[in-house]
Structures are given as C-alpha cells and as structure tokens.
NUMARRO-177230 format. One record per residue (C-alpha): residue in three letters; y, z, x. Coordinates in Angstrom, 1 decimal, m for minus. Layout:
residues N
+------+--------+--------+--------+
! roro !      v !      w !      u !
+------+--------+--------+--------+
!  Ala !      Y !      Z !      X !
...
+------+--------+--------+--------+
//
This chain:
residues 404
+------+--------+--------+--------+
! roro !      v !      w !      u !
+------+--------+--------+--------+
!  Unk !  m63.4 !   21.9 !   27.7 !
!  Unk !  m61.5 !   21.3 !   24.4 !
!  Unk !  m59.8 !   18.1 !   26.0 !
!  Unk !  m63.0 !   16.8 !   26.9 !
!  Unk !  m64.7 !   16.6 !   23.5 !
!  Unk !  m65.1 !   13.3 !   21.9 !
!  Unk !  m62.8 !   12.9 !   19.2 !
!  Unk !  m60.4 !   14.5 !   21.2 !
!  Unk !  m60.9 !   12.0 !   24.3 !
!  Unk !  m60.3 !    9.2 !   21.3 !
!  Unk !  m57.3 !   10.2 !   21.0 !
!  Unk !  m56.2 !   10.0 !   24.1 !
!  Unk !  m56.8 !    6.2 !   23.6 !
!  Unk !  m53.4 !    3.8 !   22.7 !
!  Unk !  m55.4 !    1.6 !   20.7 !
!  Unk !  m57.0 !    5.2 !   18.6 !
!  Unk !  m53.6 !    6.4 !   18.4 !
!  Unk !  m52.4 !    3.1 !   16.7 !
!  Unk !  m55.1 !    2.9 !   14.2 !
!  Unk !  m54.7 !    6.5 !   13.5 !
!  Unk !  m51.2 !    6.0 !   12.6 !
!  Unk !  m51.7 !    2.7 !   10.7 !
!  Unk !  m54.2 !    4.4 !    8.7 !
!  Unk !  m51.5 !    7.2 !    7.6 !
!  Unk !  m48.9 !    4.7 !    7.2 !
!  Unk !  m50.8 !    2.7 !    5.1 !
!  Unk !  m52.0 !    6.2 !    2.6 !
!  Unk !  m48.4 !    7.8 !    2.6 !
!  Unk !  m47.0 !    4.3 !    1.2 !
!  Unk !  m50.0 !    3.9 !   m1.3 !
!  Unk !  m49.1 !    7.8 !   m2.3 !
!  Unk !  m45.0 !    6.3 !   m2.5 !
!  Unk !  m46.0 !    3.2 !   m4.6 !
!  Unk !  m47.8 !    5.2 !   m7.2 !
!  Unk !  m45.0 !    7.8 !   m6.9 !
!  Unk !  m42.2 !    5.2 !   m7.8 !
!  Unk !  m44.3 !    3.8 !  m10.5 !
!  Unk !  m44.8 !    7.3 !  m12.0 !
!  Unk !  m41.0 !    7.7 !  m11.8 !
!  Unk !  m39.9 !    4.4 !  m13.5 !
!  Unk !  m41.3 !    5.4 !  m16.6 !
!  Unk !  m39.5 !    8.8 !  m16.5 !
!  Unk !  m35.3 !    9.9 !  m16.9 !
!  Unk !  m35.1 !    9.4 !  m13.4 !
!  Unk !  m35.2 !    5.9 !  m13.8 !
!  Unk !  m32.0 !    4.1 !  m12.9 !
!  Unk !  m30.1 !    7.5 !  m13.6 !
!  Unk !  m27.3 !    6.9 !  m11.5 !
!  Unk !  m27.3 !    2.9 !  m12.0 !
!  Unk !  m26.3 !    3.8 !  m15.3 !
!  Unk !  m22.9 !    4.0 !  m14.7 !
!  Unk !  m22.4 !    1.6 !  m12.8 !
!  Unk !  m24.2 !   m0.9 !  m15.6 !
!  Unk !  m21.7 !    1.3 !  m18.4 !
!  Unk !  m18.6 !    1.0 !  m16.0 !
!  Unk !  m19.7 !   m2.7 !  m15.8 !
!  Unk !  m20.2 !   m3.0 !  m19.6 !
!  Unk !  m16.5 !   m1.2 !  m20.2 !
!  Unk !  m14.9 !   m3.9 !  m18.3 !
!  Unk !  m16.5 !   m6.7 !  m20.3 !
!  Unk !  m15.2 !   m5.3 !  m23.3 !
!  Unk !  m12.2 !   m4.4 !  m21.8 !
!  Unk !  m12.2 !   m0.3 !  m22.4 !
!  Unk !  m11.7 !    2.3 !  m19.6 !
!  Unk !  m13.6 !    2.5 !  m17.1 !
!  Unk !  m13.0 !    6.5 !  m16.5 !
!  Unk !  m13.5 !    9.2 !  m19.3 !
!  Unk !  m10.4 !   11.1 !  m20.6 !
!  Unk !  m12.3 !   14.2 !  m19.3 !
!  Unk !  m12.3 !   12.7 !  m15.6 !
!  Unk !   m8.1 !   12.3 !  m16.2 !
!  Unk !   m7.6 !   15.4 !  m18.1 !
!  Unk !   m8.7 !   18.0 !  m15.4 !
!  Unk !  m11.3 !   19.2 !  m13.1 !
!  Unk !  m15.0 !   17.6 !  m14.1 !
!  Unk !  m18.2 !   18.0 !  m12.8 !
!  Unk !  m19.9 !   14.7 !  m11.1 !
!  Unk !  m23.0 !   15.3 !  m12.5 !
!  Unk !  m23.4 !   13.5 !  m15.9 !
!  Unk !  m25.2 !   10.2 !  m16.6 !
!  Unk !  m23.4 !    7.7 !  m17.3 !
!  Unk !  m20.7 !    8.8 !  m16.0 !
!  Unk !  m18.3 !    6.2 !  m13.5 !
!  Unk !  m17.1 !    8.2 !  m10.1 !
!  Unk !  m16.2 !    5.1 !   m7.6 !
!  Unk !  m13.8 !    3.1 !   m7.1 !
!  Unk !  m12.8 !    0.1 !  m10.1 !
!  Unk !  m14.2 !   m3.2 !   m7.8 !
!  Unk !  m17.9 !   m1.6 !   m8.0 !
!  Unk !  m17.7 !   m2.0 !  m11.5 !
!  Unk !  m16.6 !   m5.8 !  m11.4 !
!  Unk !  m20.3 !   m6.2 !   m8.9 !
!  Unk !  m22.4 !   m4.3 !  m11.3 !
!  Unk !  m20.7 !   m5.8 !  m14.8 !
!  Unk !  m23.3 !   m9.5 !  m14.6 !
!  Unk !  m25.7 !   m6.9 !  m14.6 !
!  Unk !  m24.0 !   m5.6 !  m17.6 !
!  Unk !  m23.9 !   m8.8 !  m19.2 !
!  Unk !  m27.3 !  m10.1 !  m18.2 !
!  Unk !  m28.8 !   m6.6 !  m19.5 !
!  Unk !  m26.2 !   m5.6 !  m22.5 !
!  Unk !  m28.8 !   m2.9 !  m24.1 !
!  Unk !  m30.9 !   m2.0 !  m21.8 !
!  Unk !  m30.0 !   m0.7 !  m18.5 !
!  Unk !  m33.1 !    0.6 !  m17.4 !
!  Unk !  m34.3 !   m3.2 !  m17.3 !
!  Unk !  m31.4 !   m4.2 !  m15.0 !
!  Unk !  m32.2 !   m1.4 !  m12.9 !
!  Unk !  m35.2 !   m3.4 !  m12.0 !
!  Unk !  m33.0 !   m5.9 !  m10.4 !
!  Unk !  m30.8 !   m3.4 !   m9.0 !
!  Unk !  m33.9 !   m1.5 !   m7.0 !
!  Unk !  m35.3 !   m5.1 !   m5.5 !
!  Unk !  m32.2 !   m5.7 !   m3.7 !
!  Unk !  m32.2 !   m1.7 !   m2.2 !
!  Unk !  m35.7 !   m2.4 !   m1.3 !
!  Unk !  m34.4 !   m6.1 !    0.3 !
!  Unk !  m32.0 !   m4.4 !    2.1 !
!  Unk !  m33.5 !   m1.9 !    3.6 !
!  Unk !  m36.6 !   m3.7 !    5.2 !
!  Unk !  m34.0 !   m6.2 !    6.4 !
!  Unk !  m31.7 !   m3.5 !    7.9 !
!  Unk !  m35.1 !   m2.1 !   10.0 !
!  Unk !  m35.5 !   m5.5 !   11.0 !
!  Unk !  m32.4 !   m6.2 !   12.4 !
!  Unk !  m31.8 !   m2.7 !   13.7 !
!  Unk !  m35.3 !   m3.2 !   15.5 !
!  Unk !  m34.7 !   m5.9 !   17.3 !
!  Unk !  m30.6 !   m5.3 !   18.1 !
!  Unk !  m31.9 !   m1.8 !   19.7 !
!  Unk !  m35.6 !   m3.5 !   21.4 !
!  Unk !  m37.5 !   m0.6 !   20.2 !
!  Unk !  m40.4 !   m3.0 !   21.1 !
!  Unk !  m39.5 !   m2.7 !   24.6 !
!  Unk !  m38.8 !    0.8 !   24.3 !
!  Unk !  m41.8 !    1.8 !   22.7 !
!  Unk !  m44.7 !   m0.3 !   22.6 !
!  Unk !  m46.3 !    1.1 !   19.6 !
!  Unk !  m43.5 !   m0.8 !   18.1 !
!  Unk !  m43.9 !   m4.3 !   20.0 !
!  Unk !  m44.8 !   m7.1 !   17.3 !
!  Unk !  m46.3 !   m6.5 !   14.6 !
!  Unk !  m45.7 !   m2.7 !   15.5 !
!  Unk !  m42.0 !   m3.0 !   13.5 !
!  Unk !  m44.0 !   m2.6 !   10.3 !
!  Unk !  m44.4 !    0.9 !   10.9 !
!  Unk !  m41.2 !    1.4 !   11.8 !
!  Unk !  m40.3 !   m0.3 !    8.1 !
!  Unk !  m43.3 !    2.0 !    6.5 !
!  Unk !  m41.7 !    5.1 !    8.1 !
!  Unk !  m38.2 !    3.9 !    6.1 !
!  Unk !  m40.1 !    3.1 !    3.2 !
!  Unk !  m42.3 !    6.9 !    3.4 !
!  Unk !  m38.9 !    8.7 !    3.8 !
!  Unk !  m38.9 !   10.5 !    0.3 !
!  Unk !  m34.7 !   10.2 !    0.2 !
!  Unk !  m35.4 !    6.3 !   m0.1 !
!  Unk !  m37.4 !    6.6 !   m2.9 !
!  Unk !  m35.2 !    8.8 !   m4.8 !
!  Unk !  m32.2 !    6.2 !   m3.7 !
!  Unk !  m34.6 !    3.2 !   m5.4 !
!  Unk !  m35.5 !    5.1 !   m8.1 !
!  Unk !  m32.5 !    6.4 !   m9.1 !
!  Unk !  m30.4 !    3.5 !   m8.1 !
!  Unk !  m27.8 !    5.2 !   m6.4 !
!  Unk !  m25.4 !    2.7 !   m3.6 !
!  Unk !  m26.1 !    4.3 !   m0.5 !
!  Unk !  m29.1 !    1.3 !    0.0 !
!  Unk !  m26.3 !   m1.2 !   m0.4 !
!  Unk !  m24.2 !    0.7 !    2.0 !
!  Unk !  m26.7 !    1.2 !    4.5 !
!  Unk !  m26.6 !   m2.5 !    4.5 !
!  Unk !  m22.8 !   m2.8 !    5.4 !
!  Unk !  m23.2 !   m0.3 !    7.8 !
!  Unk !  m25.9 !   m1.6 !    9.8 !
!  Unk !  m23.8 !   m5.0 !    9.5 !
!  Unk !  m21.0 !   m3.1 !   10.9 !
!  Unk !  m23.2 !   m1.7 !   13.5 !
!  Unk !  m24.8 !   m5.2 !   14.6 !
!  Unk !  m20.7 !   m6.3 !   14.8 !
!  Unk !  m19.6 !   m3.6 !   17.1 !
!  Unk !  m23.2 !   m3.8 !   19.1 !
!  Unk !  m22.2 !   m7.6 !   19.8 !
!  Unk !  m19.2 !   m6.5 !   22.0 !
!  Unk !  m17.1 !   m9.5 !   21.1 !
!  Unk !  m13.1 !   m9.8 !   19.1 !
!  Unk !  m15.3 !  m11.6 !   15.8 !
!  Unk !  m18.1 !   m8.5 !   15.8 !
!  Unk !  m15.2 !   m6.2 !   15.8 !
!  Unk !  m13.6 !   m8.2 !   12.8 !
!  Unk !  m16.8 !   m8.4 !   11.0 !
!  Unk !  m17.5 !   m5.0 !   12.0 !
!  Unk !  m14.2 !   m3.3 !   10.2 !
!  Unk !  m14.4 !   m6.2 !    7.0 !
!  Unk !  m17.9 !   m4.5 !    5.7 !
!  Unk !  m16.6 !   m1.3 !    6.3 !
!  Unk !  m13.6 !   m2.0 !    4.7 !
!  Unk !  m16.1 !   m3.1 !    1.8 !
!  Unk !  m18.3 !   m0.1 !    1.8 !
!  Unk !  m15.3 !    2.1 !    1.5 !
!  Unk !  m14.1 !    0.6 !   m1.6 !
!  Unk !  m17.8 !    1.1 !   m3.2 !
!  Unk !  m17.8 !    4.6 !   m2.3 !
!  Unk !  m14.8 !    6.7 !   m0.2 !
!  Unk !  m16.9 !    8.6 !    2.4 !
!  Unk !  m17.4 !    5.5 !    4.5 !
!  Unk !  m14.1 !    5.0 !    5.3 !
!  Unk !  m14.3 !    7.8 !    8.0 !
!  Unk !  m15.3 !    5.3 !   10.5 !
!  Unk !  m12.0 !    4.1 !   10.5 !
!  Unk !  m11.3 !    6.6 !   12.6 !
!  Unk !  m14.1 !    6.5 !   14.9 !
!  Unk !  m13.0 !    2.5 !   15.4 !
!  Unk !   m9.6 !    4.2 !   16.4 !
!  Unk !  m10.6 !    6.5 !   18.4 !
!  Unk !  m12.9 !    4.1 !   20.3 !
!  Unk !   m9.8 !    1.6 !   20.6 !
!  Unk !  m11.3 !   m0.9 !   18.4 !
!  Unk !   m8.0 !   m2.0 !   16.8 !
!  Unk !   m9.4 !   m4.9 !   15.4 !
!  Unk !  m11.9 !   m3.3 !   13.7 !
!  Unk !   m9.9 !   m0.4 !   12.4 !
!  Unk !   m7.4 !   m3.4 !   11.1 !
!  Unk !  m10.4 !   m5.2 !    9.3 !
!  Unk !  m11.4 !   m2.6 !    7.4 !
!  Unk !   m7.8 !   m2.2 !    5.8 !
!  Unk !   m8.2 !   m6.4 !    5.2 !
!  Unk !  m11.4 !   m6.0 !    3.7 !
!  Unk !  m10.8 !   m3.2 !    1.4 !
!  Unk !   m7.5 !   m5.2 !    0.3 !
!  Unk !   m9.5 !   m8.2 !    0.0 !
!  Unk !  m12.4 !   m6.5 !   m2.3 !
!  Unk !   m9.8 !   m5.2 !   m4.5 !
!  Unk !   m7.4 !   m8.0 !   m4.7 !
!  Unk !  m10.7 !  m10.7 !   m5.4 !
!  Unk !  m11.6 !   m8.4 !   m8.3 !
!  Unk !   m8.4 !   m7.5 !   m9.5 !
!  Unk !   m8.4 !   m9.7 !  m12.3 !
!  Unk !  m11.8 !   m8.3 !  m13.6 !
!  Unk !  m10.4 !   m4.4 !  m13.3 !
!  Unk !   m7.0 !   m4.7 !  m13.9 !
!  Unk !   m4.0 !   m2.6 !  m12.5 !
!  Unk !   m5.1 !    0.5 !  m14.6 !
!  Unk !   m7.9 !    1.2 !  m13.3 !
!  Unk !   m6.6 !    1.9 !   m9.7 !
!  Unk !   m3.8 !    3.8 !  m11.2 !
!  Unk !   m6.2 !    6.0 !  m12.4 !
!  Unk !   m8.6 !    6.6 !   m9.9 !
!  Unk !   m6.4 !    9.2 !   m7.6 !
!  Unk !   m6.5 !   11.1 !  m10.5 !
!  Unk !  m10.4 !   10.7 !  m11.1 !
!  Unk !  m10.9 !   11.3 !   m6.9 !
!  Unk !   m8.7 !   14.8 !   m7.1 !
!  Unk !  m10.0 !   16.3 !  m10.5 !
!  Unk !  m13.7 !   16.2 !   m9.1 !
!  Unk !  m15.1 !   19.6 !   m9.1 !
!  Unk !  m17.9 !   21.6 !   m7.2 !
!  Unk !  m21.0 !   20.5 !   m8.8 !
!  Unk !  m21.8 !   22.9 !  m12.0 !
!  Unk !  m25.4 !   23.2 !  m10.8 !
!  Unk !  m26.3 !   23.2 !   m7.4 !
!  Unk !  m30.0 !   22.7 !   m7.9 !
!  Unk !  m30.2 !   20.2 !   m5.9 !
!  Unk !  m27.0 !   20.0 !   m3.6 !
!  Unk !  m27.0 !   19.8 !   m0.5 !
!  Unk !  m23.5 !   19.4 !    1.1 !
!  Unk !  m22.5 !   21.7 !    3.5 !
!  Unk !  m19.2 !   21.7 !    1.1 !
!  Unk !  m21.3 !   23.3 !   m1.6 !
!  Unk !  m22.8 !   25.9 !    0.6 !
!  Unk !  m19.4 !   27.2 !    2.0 !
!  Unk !  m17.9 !   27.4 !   m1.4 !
!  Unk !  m19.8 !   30.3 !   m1.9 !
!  Unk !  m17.8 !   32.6 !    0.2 !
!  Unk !  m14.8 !   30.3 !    1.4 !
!  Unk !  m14.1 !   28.6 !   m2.0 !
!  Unk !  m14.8 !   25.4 !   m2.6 !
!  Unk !  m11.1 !   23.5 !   m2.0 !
!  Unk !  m11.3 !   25.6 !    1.7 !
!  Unk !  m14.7 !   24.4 !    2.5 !
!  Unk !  m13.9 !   21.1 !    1.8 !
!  Unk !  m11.0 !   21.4 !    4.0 !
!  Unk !  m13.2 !   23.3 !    6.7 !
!  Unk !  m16.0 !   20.7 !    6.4 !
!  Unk !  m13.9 !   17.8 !    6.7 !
!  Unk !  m12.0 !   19.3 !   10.3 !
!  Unk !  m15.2 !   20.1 !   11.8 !
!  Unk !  m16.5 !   16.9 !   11.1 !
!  Unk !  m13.2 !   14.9 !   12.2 !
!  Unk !  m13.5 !   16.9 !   14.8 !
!  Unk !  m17.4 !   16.4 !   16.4 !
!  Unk !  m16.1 !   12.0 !   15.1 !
!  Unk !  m13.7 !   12.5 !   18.1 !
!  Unk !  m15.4 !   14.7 !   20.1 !
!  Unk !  m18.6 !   12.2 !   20.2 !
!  Unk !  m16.3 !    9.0 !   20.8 !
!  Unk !  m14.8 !   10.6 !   24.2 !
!  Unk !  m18.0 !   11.6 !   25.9 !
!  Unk !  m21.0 !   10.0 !   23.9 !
!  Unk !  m22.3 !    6.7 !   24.8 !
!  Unk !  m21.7 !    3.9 !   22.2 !
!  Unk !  m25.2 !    4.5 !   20.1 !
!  Unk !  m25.2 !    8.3 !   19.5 !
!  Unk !  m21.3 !    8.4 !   19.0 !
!  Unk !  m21.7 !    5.6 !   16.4 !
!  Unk !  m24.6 !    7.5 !   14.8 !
!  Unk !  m22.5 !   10.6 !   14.8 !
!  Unk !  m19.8 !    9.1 !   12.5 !
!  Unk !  m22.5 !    7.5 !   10.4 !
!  Unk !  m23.7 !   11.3 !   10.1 !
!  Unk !  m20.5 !   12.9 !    9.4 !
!  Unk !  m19.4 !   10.7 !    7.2 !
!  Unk !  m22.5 !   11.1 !    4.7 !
!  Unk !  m22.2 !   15.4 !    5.6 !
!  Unk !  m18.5 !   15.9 !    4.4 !
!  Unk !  m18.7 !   14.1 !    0.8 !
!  Unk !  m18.8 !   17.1 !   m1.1 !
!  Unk !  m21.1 !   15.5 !   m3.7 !
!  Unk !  m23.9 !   15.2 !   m1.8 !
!  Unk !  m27.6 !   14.9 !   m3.2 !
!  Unk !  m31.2 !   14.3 !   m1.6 !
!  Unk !  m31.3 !   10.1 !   m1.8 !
!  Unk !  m27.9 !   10.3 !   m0.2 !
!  Unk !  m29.9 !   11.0 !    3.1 !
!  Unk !  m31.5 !    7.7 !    2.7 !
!  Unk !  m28.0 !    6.1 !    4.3 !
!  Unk !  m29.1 !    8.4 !    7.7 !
!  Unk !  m32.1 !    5.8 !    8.1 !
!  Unk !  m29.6 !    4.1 !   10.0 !
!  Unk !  m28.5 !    7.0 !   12.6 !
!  Unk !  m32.6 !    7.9 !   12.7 !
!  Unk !  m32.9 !    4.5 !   14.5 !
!  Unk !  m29.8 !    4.5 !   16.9 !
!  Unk !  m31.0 !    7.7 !   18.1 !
!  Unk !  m34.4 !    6.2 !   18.2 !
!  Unk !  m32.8 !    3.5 !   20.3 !
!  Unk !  m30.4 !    5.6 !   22.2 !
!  Unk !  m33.5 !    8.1 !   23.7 !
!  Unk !  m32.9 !   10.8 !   21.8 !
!  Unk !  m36.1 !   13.0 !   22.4 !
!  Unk !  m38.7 !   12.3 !   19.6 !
!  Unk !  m39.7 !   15.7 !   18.3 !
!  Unk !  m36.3 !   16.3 !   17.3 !
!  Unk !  m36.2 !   13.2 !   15.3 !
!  Unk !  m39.2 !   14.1 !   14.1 !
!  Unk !  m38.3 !   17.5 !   13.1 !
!  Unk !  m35.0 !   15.9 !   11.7 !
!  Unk !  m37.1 !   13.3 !    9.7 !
!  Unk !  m39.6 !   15.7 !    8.0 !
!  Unk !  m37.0 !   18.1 !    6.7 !
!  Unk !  m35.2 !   16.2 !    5.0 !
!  Unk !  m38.4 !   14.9 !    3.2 !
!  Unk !  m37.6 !   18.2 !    0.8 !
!  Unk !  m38.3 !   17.6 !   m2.7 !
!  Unk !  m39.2 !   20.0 !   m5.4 !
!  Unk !  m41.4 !   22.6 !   m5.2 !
!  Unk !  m41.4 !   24.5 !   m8.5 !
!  Unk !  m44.7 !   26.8 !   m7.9 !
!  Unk !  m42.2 !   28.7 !   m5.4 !
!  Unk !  m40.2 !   29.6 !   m8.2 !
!  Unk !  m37.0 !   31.0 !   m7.4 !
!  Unk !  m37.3 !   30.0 !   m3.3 !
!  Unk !  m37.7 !   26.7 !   m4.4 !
!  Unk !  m34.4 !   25.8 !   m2.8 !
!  Unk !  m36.0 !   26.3 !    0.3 !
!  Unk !  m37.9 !   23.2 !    0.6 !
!  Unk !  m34.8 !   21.3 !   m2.5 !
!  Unk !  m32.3 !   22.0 !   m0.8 !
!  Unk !  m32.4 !   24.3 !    2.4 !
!  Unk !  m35.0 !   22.1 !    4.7 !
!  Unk !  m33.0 !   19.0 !    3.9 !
!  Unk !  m29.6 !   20.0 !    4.8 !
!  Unk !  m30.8 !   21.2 !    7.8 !
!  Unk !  m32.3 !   18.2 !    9.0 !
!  Unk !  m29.6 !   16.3 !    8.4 !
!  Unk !  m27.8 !   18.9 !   10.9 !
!  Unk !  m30.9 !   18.5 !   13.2 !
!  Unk !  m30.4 !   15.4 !   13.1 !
!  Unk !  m26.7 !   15.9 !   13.9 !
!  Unk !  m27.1 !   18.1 !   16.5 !
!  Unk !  m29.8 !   16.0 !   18.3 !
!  Unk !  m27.2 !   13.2 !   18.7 !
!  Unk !  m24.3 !   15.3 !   19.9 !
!  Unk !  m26.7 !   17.3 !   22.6 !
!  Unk !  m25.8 !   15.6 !   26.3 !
!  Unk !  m29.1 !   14.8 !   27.8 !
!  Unk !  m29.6 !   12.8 !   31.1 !
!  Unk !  m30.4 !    9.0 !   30.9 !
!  Unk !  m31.9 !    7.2 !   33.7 !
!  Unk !  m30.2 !    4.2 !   34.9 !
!  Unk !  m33.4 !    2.1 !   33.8 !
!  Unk !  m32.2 !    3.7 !   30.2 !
!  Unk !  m28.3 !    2.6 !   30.7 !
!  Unk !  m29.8 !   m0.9 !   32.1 !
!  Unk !  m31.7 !   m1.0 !   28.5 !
!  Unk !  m28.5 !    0.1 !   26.5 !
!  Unk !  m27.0 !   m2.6 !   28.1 !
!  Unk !  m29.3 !   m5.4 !   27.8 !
!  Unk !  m29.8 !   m4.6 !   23.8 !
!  Unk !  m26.2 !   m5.6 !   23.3 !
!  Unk !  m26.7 !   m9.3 !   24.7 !
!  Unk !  m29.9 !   m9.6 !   22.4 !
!  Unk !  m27.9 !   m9.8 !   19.2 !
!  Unk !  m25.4 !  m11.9 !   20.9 !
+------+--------+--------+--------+
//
C-alpha cells in the first residue's frame, strides 16, 4: 500500500530521483558558500596558511625558518604560525610572502582559489579516468557536477579551503600519480613516482606510497619519487639553504602528541592514551605498513591504490578534520572500483563531523569520534574481498585505455 502512494511512486522515477538530488545538491552548497564566507571573516581564516606565508617571509629576509623551541625539545604542532614541513614548501609559498608582506590573510585568498582549482579538476579527471558515467548513469554528462558538488559538500574540504592547509595541493599530486599508474605505460610510472616524490617533500606522510610502488613492482615509479624529491630540493636549494635541511630531522623527531586533542583524530592520538604515544605511533605505523602490503598482494589495482592513499593520511600522528579532505581521492576509486554504495555513504557522512558544542562534554562524539571512524569505514570498505563480475573486470580494464 505504502509503495503505491504517489509521492512514493515519484520516486521510483530516474528522472524524480535526479531532480531530487540536484535540488539537495544545489541547497547543501548554498548552505557551504555562506558557511565559507562566515568563516573568512573569523581566526580560522588562513590559520594554517600562515605559516607557510611566515616560513615564506623568513626566507626572504633570510632568518630561520624553524623556532628555537621546535630544535630545543619536544613541541606541540599546534601553534599558528608555526613552520612543521619540509624547507622547499617554504620557497613555493615565499612570492606569496612577498606579493602579501603584511597581510596574510589577503594572500590566503590566492592560496584557497587554487585548493578550490584543484579539486574540481581532480573530480574531473578522476571521473572520466574511472567512467563513473558508464558506471552510473546518474553521473553521465552533465551528471559529473554532482559528483564535484558532493566534493565541494564534504565539510573536511571546507575546513581544508578555509584554513588553507596543503592536503588540496596534495590531493592534486596524488590524483596525478594515480592517472600515471592508471595509464599502465614506463612514462605513467615515471610521472607517477615524480609527483609523489614532490608531495613527499611538501609534507612526509605521502611518501608511504613508495612502498606500495615497491611492493606492486613498479620500480620506476618507486625510483621517481627519489628523483623527484631530489629534484624539488636541489631546484630550491638556493632559496632555503643547506640549514634548513640540517635542521629539519631535528624539527620531524621533537614533534610531540598534540597538547589538546579537541579536535584530533589520528588513530596515533587515540592509542596514546593507554599505549603511550611513541608505541602507538610505532603500532599505527606496522599495522598500516602492514594492510599497504597486504592490499597490494590480493587487491585489484583501484582499491589497493586507495588503501595506501588511506593509510598514508591514518598514520601521520598529526592528524586533524580537513586532513580527510585528501580521502576525496580514495572515495572515488572505491566509487570506481564497486565498492558497495552504502558503505561509502556511511564512510562519507561520518567524517562530515564538526562541532557540536550543545552536547557538551560528548561533543567528541560527532569532533572527533564519527570522523575517525569513517575514515576506518572507509578503510575497511576497500580492504573487504567482494565478488566482481567479469562485466566489472571488463570495465576496470577498459578505464585504463581511456586515459591513455
């Protein structure tokens, strides 16, 4: 009886269903906009692009680019202003710096247009290398602009552009490494390991997928990222100097747990309770190593790829709510790859998180709890076997020739 009523029968209707969705896509991104233009006029504002404009700035005038604190001892990495990467990210951000010499919040302007550039481009690309059209027709055409408004929705991609955080730029890199490897051929490969190479000089965790490109015998790859993270830091040597890299071992060992876990959400941070946090870094970083080369022996290419992506982003130990945004690109391999929708789904609304003061003191719940946990749903979607049709491996196979 229920099924029969007409709203209900509506529904049942492809065309309904579309409209239905367009019409929610379009209100959560008008709810988004005036959310990110609340938030540019508050501290959140280019909070974490202010180092990298002040570590940019500090070159220019030739000063350190790490605080005597950072080399003295442990620190926690959770101050403003305060420069935790590696020195050539500081050479990219310092025309910023001079462009902008007072203010950064201005050049934080530029610095969100290109995360914003980026990532529609990187939905693009990762739409039409995986032929989610073909896979699901609600995506056909003009259909990948809801696949870009469900990027644009995901509340970890607005902290990232508000903020001004990397992980935009990486998840640029890394879908260019992705489209490389996805191409099958000796130059994708090289391509493939150069930007990672790259994103691991911006910030460490990336590098972890030199490991998958070993484990998957992709030499070439796993030599190209050593050539491109020599080649980043030999082009801006001159900018940084030698002292800067001296340095930085120091600056990578001293870093602390964070001081307030408010709004952490590595699983680091939540072992260090009971394990300490030097073990559960340790423990993290096996287990993670661990499901890396588990995944690359019995997981097709997709989900195993997706599963480094993962782990790499789930092992930094500094790990915050806009991190997530960098698992847009592991939402759509498993998208591509058929992993079953309502996990994604479930994956995908967790981690939308955010605060929730009126729950007072469970407030972490819905911070910090529901996010971490779909970024393990979304793990543990990827790494669960499920049985693919040969018109599925016939699919998986034809993507690869459409980038080609």
């Amino acid at each position: 009886m229920t099924a029969n009523a007409y709203g209900l029968r509506l529904l049942s209707q492809p065309r309904v269903r579309i409209a239905v969705l367009v019409l929610v896509a379009v209100l959560v991104i008008a709810f988004r906009a005036v959310q990110f233009a609340a938030l540019t006029k508050q501290i959140q504002w280019g909070y974490d692009f202010s180092a990298y404009w002040t570590a940019g700035g500090r070159l220019i005038q030739g000063d350190s680019l790490y605080t005597a604190a950072q080399l003295a001892g442990p620190y926690a990495p959770q101050q403003q202003f305060l420069y935790l990467y590696p020195p050539p990210l500081a050479a990219l951000a310092a025309p910023l710096a001079a462009l902008f010499p007072t203010e950064y919040r201005a050049a934080a302007w530029v610095w969100s247009g290109l995360g914003a550039t980026i990532l529609i481009a990187c939905v693009l690309a990762l739409h039409r290398s995986e032929r989610l059209g073909e896979r699901y027709p609600i995506l056909a055409g003009r259909g990948r602009w809801l696949l870009v408004a469900g990027a644009v929705a995901f509340p970890p991609v607005i902290g990232e552009l508000v903020l001004g955080n990397v992980h935009l730029v990486l998840l640029g890199l890394l879908t260019l490494a992705w489209l490389g490897i996805r191409r099958g051929t000796p130059l994708g490969e090289r391509v493939a390991g150069l930007v990672v190479g790259v994103a691991a000089v911006i910030k460490v965790f990336p590098a972890l997928l030199l490991v998958w490109f070993l484990l998957t015998r992709r030499y070439r790859a796993s030599a190209g990222v050593i050539v491109g993270a020599l080649a980043v830091g030999v082009v801006t040597l001159p900018f940084t100097g030698i002292d800067p890299w001296l340095q930085y071992p120091t600056v990578l060992a001293n870093l602390a747990a964070p001081a307030d876990t408010t709004d952490t959400l590595a699983p680091t941070v939540w072992l260090a309770g009971p394990l300490g946090f030097t073990i559960a870094r340790i423990v993290v970083t096996v287990v993670g190593l661990a499901l890396i080369a588990w995944s690359a022996r019995s997981l097709d290419l997709v989900r195993s790829f997706a599963v480094a992506v993962t782990v790499s982003v789930l092992i930094a130990p500094a790990l915050y709510h806009h991190y997530l945004a960098l698992l847009v690109l592991p939402l759509i391999l498993a998208l591509g790859a058929g992993v079953q929708i309502r996990w994604l789904a479930l994956a995908y609304f967790l981690m939308w998180g955010g605060q929730q003061n009126a729950l007072g003191e469970w407030s972490w719940v819905v911070n910090r709890l529901f996010p971490t946990s779909g970024a393990i749903v979304l793990l543990a979607a990827l790494v669960t076997p499920s049985p693919r049709s040969q018109r599925d491996r016939d699919y998986l196979a034809g993507a690869a020739q459409t980038v080609g």
